[in-house]
VOGU-3710 file (C-alpha; in Angstrom, 3 decimals, decimal comma):
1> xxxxxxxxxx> 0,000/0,000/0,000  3,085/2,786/0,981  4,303/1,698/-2,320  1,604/2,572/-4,456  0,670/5,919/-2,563  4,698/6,395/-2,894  4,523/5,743/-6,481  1,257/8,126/-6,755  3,420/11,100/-5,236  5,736/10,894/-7,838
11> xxxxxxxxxx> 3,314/12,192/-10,262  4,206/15,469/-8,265  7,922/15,607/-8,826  9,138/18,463/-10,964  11,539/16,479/-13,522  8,981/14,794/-16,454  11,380/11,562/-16,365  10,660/10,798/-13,189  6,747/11,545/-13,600  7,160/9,036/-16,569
21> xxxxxxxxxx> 8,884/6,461/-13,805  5,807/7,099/-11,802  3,184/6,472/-14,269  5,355/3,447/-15,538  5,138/2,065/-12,093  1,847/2,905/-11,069  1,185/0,737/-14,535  3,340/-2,235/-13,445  1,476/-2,539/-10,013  -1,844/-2,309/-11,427
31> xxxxxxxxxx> -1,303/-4,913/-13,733  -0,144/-7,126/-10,461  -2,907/-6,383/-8,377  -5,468/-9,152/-7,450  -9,014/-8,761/-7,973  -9,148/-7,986/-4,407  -6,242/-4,882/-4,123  -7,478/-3,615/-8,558  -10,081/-1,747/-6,887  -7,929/-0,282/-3,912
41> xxxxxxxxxx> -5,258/0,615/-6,621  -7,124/2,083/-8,976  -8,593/4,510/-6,521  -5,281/5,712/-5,291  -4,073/6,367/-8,739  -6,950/8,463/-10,244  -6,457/11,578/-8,626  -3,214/12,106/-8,982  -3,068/10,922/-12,185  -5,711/13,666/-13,615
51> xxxxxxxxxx> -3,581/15,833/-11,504  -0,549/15,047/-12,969  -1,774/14,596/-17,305  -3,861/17,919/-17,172  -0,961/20,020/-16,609  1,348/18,026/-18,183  4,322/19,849/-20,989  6,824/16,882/-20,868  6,224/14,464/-24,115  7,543/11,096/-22,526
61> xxxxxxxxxx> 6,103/12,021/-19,654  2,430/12,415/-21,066  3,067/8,936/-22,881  3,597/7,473/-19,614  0,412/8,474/-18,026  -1,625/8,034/-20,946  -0,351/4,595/-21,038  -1,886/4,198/-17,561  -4,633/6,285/-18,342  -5,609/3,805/-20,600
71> xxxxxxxxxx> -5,565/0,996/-17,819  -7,338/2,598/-15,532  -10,120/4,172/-17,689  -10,801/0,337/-19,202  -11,317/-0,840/-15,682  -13,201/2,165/-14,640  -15,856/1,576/-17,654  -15,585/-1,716/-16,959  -17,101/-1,060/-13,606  -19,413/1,575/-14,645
81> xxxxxxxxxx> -17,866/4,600/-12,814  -17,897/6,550/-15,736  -18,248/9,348/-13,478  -14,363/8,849/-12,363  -13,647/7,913/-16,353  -14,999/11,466/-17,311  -12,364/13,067/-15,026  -9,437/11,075/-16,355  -10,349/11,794/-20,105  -10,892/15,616/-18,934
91> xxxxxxxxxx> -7,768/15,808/-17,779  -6,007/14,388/-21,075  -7,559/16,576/-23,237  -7,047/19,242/-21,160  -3,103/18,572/-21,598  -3,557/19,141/-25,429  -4,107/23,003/-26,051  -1,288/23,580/-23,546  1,413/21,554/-24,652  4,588/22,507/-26,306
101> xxxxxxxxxx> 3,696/20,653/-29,641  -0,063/20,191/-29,590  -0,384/17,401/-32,475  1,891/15,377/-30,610  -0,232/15,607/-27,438  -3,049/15,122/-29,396  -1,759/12,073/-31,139  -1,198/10,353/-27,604  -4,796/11,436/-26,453  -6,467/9,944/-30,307
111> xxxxxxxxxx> -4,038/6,563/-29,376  -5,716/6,523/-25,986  -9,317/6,601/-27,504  -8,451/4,214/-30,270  -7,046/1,800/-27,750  -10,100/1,909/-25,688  -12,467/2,170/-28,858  -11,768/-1,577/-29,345  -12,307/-3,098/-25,873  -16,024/-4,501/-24,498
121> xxxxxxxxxx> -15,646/-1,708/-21,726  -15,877/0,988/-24,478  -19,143/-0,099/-25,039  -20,665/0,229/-22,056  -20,018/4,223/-22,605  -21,969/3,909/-25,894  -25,285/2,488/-24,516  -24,778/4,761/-21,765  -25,274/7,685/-24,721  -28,708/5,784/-24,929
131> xxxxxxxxxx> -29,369/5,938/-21,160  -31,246/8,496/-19,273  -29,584/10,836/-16,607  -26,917/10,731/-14,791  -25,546/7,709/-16,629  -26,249/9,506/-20,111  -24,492/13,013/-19,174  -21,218/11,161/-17,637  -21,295/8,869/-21,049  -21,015/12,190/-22,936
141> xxxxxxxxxx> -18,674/13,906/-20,398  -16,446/10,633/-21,114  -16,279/11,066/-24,621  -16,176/15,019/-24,274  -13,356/15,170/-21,862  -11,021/13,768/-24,486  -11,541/17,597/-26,308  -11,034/17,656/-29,784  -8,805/14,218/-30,141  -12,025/12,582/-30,174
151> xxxxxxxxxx> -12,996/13,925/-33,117  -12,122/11,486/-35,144  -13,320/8,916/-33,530  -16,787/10,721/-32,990  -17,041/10,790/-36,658  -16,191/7,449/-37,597  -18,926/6,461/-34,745  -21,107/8,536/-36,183  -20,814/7,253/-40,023  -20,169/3,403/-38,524
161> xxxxxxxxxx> -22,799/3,226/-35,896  -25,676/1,318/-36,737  -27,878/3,321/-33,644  -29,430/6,374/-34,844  -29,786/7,779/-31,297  -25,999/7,425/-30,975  -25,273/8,938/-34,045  -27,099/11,841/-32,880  -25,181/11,904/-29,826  -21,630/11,945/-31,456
171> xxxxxxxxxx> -23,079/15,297/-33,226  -24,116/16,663/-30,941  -20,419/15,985/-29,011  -18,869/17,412/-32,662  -21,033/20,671/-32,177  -19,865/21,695/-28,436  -16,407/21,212/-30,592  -17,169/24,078/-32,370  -16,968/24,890/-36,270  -13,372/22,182/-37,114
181> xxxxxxxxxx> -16,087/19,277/-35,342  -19,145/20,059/-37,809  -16,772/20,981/-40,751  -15,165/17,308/-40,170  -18,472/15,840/-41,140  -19,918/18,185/-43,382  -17,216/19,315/-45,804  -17,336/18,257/-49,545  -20,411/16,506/-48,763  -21,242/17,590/-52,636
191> xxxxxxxxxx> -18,462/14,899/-53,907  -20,046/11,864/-51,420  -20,259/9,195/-53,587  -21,688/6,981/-50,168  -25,461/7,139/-50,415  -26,065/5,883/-46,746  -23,419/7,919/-45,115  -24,650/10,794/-47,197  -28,193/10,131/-45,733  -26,779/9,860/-42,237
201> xxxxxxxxxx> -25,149/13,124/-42,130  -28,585/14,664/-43,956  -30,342/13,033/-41,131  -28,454/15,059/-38,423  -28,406/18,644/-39,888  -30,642/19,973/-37,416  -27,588/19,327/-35,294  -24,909/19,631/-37,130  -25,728/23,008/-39,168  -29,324/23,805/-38,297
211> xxxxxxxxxx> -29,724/26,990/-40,470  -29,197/25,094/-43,646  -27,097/27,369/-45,188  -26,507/27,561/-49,294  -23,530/25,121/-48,581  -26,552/22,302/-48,347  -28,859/23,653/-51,056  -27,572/20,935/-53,808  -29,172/18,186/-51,531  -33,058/19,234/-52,715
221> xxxxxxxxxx> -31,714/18,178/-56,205  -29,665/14,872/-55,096  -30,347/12,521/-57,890  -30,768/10,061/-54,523  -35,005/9,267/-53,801  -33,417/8,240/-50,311  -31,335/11,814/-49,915  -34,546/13,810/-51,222  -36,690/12,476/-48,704  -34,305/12,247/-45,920
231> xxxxxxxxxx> -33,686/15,762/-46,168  -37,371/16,568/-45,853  -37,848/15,050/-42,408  -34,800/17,064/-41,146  -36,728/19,961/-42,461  -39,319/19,501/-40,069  -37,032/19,322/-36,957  -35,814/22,378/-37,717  -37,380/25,896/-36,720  -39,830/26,794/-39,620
241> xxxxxxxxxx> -37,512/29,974/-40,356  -34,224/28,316/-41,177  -36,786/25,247/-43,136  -38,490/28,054/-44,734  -35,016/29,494/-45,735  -33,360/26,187/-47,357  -36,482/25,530/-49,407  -36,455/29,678/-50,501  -32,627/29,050/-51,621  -33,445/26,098/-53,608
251> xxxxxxxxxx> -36,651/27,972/-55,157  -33,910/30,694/-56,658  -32,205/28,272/-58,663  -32,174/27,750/-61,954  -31,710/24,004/-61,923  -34,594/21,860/-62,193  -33,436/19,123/-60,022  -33,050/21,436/-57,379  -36,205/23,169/-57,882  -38,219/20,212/-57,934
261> xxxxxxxxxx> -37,269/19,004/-54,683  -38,068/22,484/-53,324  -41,447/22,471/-54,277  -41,564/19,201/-53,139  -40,572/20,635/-49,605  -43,075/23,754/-50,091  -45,952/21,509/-50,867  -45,055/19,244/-48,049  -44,504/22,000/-45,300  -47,394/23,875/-46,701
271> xxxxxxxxxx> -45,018/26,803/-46,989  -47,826/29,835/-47,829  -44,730/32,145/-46,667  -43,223/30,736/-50,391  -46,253/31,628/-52,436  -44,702/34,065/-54,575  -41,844/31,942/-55,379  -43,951/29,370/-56,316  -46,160/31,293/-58,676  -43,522/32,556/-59,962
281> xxxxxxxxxx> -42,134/29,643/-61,222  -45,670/28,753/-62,469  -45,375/31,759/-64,749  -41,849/31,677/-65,787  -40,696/27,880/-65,920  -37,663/26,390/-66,799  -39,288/23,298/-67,504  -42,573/21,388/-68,293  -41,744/19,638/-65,495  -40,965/22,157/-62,575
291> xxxxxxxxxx> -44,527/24,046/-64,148  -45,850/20,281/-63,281  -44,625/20,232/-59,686  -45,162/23,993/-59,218  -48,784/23,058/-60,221  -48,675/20,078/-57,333  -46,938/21,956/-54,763  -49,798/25,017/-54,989  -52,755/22,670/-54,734  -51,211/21,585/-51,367
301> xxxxxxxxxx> -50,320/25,272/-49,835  -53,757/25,883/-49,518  -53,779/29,062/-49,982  -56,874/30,841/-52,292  -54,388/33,169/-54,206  -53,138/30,070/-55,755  -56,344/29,603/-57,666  -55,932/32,456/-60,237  -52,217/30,986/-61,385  -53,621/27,284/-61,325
311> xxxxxxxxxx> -56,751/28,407/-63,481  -54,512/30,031/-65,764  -52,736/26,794/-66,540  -55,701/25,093/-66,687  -57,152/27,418/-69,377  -54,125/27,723/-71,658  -55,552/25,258/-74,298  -54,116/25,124/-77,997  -56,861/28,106/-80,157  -57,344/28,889/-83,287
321> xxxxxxxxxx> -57,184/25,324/-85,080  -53,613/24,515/-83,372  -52,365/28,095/-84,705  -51,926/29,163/-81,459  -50,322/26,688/-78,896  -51,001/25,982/-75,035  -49,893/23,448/-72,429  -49,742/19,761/-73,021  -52,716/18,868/-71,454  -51,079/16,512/-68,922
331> xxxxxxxxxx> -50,056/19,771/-67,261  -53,200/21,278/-67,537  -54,939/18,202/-65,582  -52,830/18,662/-62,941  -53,453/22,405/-62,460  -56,927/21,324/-62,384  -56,566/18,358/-59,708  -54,837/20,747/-57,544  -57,509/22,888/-57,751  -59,321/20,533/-56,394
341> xxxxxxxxxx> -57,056/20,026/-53,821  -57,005/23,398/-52,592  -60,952/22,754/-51,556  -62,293/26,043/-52,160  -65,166/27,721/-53,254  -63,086/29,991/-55,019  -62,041/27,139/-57,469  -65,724/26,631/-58,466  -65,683/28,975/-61,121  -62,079/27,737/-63,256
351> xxxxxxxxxx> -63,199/23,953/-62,626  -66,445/24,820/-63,940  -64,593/26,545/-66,846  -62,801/23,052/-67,740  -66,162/21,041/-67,997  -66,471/22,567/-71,573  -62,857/22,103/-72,381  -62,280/20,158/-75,739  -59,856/17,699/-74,613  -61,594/15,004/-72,782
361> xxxxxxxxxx> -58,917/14,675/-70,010  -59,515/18,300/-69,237  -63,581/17,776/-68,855  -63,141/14,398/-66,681  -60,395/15,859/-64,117  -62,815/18,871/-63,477  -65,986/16,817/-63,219  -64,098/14,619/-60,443  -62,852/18,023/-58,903  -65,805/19,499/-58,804
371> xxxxxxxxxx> -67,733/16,454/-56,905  -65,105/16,642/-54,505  -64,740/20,329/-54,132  -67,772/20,690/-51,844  -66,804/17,740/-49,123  -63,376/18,766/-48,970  -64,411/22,942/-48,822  -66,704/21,930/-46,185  -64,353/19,892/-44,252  -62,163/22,921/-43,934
381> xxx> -64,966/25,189/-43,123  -66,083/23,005/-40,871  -62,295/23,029/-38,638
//
């Protein structure tokens, strides 16, 4: 027992090479203690220990007690005191923006997690990430301590992970890290050739970069179904301002892949804020088949100034024997089933309109409009 508290007050000595010595033995009598004297050990060697690594400039010297570090933390997880594990990585990463050479500190901190990363006790701190309070704030203040040397493992957990709820909790680790911890999972995100990670990181923008800045814009356009539609259910755990932002963004480009996912989203969040936008692409389109989905996406904003830009679709028939064209009258049905999908009275007069249209697709889409007009303008009366 003198030994060990002997060897623990050498942590304390001035020169680093004999703080090395002390961490080197504190290592050697760990390893020899019995499953009665671990426990007895171990305690006498945290404190000092933190102590000793968080203030620590000497190179060999931090090697040496991240070496034991490493011991004691895998027996401290082990035992689920990760309360005791959260001061020990705190103190290591700690060590790192005050040492002499940084990236080497920080290299002996990321060979410390790594080390740990592959050991059953490890993942103990990941369910605890799962758990509820305490046991889910001293999992986080375990894998926080470490600073930013864990950032590299907190991505790879967050790509590799097959938990969703501990993804989210690596992010949300990355975020307290500031801007270099979101960057390291959201840079050239453009060039991701990885479907599934790309949907992963999608999934956890309203951590990682909840304003959705024009960085992210591309991703209404990703020629991914599974990208398109992962990116609308982040846009409803965002606040409506920054959703309502993205989708305007994507609405100002010229593309058509990225402005048919946007009116995708503005149909889906019932964006009225986006009317203008929308209409605006009804009038102006760079494509028969954004003036489609701008038809779709203002039957579902339910909104009544939509009628007047949906009627004029509707109407704009070929005249004068062919002479003078109009809109395929695909697009023309749909402006009139959206109509009907607004639900209001205000509709009645265009859909009416179409019943005497010449093309028969025309007259059959507004005589099913119109006998679902009044049920669906009274159900919205009505609440």
């Amino acid at each position: 027992a003198q030994l060990v508290e002997r060897t623990a007050a050498g942590l304390k000595e001035t020169d680093g090479a004999l703080r090395a010595k002390a961490a080197a033995g504190l290592a050697l009598q760990l390893g020899r203690a019995d499953e009665e004297s671990g426990p007895w050990v171990l305690a006498k060697s945290v404190g000092p220990l933190a102590e000793a690594a968080a203030r620590e400039g000497h190179l060999e010297a931090f090697r040496a007690e991240a070496e034991l570090a490493t011991s004691l933390l895998g027996r401290l997880l082990q035992a689920g005191d990760l309360q005791a594990g959260a001061q020990l990585s705190a103190a290591l990463g700690a060590a790192v923006p005050k040492a002499p050479h940084p990236p080497r500190f920080m290299e002996v901190v990321r060979g410390v997690i790594d080390a740990l990363a592959s050991t059953k006790s490890f993942e103990l701190v990941l369910s605890g990430l799962k758990g509820d309070d305490p046991a889910r704030g001293q999992a986080r203040a375990v894998l926080a301590g470490f600073g930013t040397a864990a950032q590299a493992h907190l991505g790879r957990l967050l790509h590799d992970t097959t938990d969703g709820e501990i993804a989210r909790a690596a992010a949300e680790l990355l975020v307290t890290q500031g801007e270099g911890g979101v960057r390291l999972i959201t840079q050239d995100l453009e060039h991701e050739t990885s479907v599934a990670k790309l949907k992963r990181v999608v999934s956890l923008l309203d951590v990682l970069a909840p304003a959705l800045g024009a960085d992210f814009v591309f991703l209404a356009g990703h020629p991914a179904k599974e990208v398109r539609a992962e990116m609308a259910r982040t846009l409803t755990r965002v606040s409506r301002q920054h959703a309502l932002g993205f989708v305007s963004q994507a609405l100002s480009h010229r593309r058509s892949e990225e402005l048919l996912g946007a009116l995708e989203y503005a149909g889906s969040l019932k964006a009225v804020e986006l009317l203008g936008a929308v209409v605006h692409l009804v009038k102006t389109p760079p494509s028969r088949n954004v003036l489609r989905a701008a038809c779709r996406s203002l039957g579902r904003l339910e909104d009544p100034r939509a009628v007047a830009a949906l009627v004029g679709i509707a109407d704009r028939r070929p005249r004068f024997f062919g002479l003078v064209g109009g809109l395929p009258e695909g697009i023309r049905a749909t402006a009139v089933r959206s109509l009907a999908a607004l639900g209001m009275p205000e509709a009645r007069a265009g859909l009416e309109r179409a019943l005497k249209d010449p093309a028969k697709g025309i007259r059959s889409a507004a005589r099913l409009a119109l006998l679902k007009l009044p049920r669906e303008s009274g159900s919205k009366t009505s609440g």
